[in-house]
C-alpha positions as CSV (number, residue, x, y, z in Angstrom):
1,X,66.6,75.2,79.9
2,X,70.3,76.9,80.5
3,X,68.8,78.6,83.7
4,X,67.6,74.8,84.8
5,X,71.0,73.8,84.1
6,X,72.6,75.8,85.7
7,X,70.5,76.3,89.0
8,X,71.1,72.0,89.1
9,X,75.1,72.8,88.8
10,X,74.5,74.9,91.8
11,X,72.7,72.6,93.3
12,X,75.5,70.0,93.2
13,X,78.4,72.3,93.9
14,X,76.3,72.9,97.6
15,X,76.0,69.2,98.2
16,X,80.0,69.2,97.8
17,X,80.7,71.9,100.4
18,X,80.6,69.3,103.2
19,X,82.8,66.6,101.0
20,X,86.6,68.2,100.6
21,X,86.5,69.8,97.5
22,X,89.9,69.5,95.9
23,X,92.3,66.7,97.8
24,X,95.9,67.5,98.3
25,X,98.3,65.6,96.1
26,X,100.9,64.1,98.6
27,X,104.4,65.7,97.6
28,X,107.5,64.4,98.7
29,X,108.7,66.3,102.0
30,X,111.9,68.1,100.4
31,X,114.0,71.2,101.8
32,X,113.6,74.1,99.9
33,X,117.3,76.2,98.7
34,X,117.0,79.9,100.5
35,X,116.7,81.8,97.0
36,X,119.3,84.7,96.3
37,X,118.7,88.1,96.9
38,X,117.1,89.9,93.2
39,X,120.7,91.5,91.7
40,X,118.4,94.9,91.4
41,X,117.3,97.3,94.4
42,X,113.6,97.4,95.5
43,X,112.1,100.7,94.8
44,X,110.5,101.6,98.1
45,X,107.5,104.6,97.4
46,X,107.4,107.0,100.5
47,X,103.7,107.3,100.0
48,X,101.7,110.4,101.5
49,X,104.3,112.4,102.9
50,X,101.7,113.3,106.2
51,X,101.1,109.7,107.0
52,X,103.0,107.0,108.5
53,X,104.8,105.9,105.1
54,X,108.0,108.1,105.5
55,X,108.2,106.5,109.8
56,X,108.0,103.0,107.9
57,X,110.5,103.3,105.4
58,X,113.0,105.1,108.3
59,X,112.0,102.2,110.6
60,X,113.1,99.8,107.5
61,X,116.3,101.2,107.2
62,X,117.2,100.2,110.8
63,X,117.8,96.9,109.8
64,X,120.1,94.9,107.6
65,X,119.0,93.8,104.2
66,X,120.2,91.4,102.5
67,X,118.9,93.1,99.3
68,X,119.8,96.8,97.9
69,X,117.0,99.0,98.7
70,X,116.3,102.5,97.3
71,X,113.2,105.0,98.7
72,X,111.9,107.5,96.8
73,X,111.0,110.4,98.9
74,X,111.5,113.7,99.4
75,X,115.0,113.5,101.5
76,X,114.5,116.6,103.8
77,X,111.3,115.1,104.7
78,X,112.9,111.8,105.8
79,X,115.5,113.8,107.5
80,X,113.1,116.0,109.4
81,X,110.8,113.0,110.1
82,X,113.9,110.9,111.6
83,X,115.1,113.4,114.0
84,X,111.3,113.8,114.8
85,X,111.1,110.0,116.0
86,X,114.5,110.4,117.3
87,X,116.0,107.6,114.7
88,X,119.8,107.8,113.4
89,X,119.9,106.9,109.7
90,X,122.3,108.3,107.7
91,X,120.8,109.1,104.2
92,X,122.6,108.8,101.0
93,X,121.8,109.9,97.5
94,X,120.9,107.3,95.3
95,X,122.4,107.2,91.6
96,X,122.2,104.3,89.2
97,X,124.5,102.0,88.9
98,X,125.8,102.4,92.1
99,X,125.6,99.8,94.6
100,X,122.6,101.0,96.7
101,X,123.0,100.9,100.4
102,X,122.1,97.6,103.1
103,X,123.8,98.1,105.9
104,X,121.6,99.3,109.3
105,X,121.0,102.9,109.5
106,X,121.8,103.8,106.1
107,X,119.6,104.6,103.5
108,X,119.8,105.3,100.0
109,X,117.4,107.8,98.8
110,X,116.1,109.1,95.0
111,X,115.4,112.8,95.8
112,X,111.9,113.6,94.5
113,X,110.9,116.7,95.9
114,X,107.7,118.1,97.9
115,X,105.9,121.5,96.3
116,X,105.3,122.8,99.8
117,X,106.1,121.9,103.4
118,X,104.6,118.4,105.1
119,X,103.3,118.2,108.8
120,X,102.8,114.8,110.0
121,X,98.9,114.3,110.1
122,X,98.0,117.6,107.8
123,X,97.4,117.1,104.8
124,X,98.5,119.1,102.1
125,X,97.0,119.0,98.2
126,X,100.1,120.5,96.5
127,X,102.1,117.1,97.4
128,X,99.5,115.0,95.2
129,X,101.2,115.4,92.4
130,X,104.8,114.2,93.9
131,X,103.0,111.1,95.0
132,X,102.0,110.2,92.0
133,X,105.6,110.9,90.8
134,X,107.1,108.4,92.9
135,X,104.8,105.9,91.9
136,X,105.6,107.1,88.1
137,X,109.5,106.8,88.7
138,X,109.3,103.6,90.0
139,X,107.2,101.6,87.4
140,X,109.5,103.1,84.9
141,X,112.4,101.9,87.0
142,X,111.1,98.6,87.3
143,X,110.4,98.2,83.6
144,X,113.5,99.2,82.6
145,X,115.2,96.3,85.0
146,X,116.8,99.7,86.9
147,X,114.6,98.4,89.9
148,X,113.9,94.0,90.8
149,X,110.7,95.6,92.0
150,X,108.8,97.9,93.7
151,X,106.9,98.4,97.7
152,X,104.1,101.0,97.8
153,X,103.6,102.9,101.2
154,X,99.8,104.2,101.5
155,X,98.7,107.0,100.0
156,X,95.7,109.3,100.4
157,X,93.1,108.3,97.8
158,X,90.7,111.3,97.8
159,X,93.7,114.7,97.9
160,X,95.0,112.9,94.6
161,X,91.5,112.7,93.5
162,X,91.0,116.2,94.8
163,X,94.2,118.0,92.8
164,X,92.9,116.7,89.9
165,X,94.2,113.0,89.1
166,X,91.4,110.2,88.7
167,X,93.0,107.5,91.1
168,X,90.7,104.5,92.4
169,X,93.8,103.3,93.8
170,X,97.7,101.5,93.5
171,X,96.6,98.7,91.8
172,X,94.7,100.3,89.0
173,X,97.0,102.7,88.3
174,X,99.9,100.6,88.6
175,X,97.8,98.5,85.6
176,X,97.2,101.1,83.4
177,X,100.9,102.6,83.6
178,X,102.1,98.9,82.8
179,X,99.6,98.6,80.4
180,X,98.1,95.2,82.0
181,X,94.8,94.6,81.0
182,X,93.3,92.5,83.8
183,X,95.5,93.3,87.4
184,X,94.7,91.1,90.0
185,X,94.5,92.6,93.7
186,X,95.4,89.9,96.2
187,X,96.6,89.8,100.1
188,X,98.1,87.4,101.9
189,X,99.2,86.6,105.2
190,X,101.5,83.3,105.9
191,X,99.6,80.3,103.9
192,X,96.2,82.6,103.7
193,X,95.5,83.8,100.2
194,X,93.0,85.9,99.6
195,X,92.3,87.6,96.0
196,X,89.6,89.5,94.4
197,X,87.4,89.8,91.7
198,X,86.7,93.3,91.7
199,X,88.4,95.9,94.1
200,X,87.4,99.6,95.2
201,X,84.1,99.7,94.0
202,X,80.6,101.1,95.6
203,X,79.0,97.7,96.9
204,X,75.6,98.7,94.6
205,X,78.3,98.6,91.4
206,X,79.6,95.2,92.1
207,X,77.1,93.0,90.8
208,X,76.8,94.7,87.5
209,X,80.9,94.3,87.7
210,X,81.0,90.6,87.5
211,X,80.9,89.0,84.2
212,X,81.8,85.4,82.8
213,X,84.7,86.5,80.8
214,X,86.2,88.7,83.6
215,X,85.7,86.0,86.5
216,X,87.6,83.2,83.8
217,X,90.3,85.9,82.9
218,X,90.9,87.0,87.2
219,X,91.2,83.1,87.8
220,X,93.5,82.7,84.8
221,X,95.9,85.6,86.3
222,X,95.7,84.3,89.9
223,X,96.7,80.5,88.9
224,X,99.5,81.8,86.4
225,X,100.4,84.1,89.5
226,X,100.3,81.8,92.0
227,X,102.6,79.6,89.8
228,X,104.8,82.0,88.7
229,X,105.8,83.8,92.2
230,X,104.6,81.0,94.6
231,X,105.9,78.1,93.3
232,X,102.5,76.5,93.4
233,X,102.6,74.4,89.9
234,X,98.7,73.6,89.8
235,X,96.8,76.1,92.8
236,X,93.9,74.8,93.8
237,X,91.1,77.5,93.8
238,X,87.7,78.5,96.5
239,X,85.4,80.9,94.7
240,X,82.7,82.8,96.8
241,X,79.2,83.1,96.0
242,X,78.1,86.5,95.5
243,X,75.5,86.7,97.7
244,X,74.2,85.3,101.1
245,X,75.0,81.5,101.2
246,X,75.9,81.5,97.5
247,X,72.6,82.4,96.5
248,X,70.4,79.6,98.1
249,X,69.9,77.8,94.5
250,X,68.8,81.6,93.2
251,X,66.4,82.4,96.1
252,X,68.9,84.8,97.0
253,X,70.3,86.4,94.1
254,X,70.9,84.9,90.4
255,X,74.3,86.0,89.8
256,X,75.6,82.4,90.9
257,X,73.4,80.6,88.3
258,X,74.2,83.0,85.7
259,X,77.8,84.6,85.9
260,X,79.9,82.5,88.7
261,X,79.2,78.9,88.2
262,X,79.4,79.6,84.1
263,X,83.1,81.0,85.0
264,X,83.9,78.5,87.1
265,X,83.1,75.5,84.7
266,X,85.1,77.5,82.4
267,X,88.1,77.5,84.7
268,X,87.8,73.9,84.9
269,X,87.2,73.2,81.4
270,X,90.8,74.9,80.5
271,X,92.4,72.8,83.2
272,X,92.1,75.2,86.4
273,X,91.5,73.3,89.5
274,X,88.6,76.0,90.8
275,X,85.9,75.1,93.4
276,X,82.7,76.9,94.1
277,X,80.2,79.2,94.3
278,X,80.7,78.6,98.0
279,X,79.1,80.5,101.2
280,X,81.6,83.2,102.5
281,X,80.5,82.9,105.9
282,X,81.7,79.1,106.0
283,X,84.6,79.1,103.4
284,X,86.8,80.9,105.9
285,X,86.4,78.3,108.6
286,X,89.8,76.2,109.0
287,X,88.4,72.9,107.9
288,X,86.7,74.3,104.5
289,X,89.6,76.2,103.8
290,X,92.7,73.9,104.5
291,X,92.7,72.5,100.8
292,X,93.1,75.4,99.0
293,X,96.2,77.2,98.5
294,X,93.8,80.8,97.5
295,X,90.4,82.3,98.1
296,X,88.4,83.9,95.3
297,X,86.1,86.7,97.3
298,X,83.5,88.4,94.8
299,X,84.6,91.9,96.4
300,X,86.7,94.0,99.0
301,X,85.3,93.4,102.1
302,X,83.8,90.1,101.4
303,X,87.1,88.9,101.7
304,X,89.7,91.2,103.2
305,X,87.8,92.1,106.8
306,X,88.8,87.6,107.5
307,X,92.3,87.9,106.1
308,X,92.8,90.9,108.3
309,X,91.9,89.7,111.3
310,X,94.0,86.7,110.8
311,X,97.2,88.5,109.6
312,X,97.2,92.3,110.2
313,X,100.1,94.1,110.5
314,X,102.3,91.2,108.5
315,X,99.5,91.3,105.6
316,X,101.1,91.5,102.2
317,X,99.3,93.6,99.0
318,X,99.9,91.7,96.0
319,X,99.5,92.8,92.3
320,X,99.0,89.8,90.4
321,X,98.8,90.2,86.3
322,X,101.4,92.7,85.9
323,X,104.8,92.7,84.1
324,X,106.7,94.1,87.4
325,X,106.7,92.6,90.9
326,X,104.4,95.6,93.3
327,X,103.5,94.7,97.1
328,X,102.4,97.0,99.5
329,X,101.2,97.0,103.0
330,X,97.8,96.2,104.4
331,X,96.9,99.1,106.2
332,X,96.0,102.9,105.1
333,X,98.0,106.4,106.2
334,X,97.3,106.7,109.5
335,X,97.6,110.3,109.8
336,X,96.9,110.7,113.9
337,X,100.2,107.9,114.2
338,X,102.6,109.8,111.9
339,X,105.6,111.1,113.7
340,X,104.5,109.6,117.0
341,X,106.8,106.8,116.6
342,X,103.8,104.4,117.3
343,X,103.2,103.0,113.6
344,X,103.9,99.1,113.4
345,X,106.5,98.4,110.6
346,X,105.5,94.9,110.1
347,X,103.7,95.0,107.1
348,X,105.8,96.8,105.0
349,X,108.6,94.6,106.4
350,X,107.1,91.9,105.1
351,X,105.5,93.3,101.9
352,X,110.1,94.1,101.5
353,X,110.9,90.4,102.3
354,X,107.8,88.9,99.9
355,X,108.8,91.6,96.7
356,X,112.7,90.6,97.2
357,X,111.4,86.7,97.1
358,X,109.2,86.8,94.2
359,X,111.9,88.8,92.2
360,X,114.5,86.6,93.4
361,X,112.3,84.1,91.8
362,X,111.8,85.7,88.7
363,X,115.3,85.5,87.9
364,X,115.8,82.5,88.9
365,X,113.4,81.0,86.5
366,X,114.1,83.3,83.9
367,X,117.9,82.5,84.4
């Protein structure tokens, strides 16, 4: 009887996906105040000292800020990467409490350094540990209120893996060092939102992943998220099917009938305003999309591979569920660009600009 049930719930969520699923409330048109800068520095993580991360925090520190910024990096690296690319920056020791730098071409630095010598492109398994370090120093930075928040640069999953550390990725570990039981990974670019329900896992692991309670708990995060650092008071959800068009009523795959839709009526029934299952391949078309202010996708590259193509290269990484602001770029290490001066800043330009907003925000509303 509860299989019937549900498989008719399925039933009428498809005969919705032609209606529009969640109407926009009409708001009155009003300018929006520029919000301050966060009174802390952003922590800026160099990220694998052979990829592009220590080009893009040098390209970053061509520019004006109009918030303090601090990278943690090795500093001879920086220094031998900048004359590399040919980039004047002048590089200053960081020390808490003192007004880190802003100004173009100037850089303050928190000297963390490498166990043996970096080439750009060639990696090197004694620096795992220091990347992890930087990651360490600034979580504890950020919890302390020493840092408004921190920007990851890629690292290289599998030589942190190698020297010994169990790492699946920022996110998770970021979680566990925070002690934040149910992180949310979620990217966006401009008004496209795009969050997941489970992150770097083996495709063949992600059905057995996806459970009722964890599906209402990730929605829970990403509306209190959304909320929170978004200034969207009631988000309006789109939650992917699992499988090919949602499941086809279970002729497909079961784990709408018995794990999504379940979730989802949860959602609802605690006041979320949550859509779906619906078809990937159609959700992402303009028209099914335009009411909702975030996408649900049921793993990685059901819905990353879309948001990428719309945004890449000014893609934001966003950790939702934690007790510290985290963004990061969209894009990996890109060992055969680094120290060719050919790596596109953009992402982490913007991943800067979104942390210093949502902590800006923060205090604002905690003010």
């Amino acid at each position: 009887m509860a299989a019937a049930a549900a498989r008719q719930r399925v039933h009428q969520a498809a005969a919705l996906r032609h209606r529009t699923p969640l109407s926009r409330r009409q708001e009155p048109s009003r300018r929006r105040q520029p919000l301050p800068a966060p009174a802390a520095p952003i922590a800026l993580t160099a990220g694998e000292p052979a990829g592009i991360g220590p080009d893009l925090c040098l390209a970053a520190a061509q520019r004006a800020r109009a918030f303090a910024l601090v990278c943690l990096a090795d500093r001879e690296l920086l220094a031998a990467r900048a004359r590399l690319l040919g980039l004047t920056v002048r590089l200053v020791d960081y020390r808490p409490g003192a007004s880190p730098e802003r100004a173009p071409r100037r850089l303050s630095v928190l000297h963390e350094p490498l166990a043996a010598p970096c080439l750009p492109g060639r990696l090197e398994p004694r620096n795992a540990a220091q990347v992890l370090r930087l990651i360490d120093r600034a979580v504890d930075g950020c919890l302390t209120g020493e840092f408004a928040a921190m920007v990851t640069a890629p690292v290289q999953k599998h030589l942190i893996n190698e020297a010994g550390t169990p790492f699946t990725g920022h996110t998770e570990y970021i979680a566990a060092r925070t002690a934040a039981p149910q992180p949310v990974m979620m990217l966006t670019a401009g008004q496209l939102r795009v969050a997941l329900a489970t992150t770097h896992l083996p495709l063949r692991a992600v059905s057995a992943a996806l459970t009722i309670t964890g599906l209402l708990q990730t929605l829970q995060v990403l509306v209190d998220g959304l909320r929170r650092w978004f200034a969207l008071p009631a988000a309006r959800i789109a939650v992917c099917g699992l499988n090919p068009h949602a499941g086809e009523s279970g002729d497909l795959g079961a784990e709408e009938i018995t794990t999504i839709t379940p979730a989802i009526e949860r959602a609802r029934a605690a006041g979320l305003a949550v859509d779906g299952p619906l078809p990937a391949d159609t959700l992402f078309v303009p028209s099914q999309l335009a009411p909702y202010d975030a996408v649900l996708a049921m793993y990685h590259d059901q819905g990353l591979p879309v948001l990428k193509h719309a945004g890449f290269g000014r893609a934001v990484n966003v950790t939702l569920g934690l007790p510290i602001v985290r963004t990061s770029v969209d894009h990996g290490t890109a060992l055969t660009l680094a120290g060719r001066g050919t790596a596109d800043s953009g992402s982490l330009l913007a991943a800067l600009a979104l942390a210093a907003r949502m902590a800006a925000r923060g205090e604002t509303a905690g003010s």
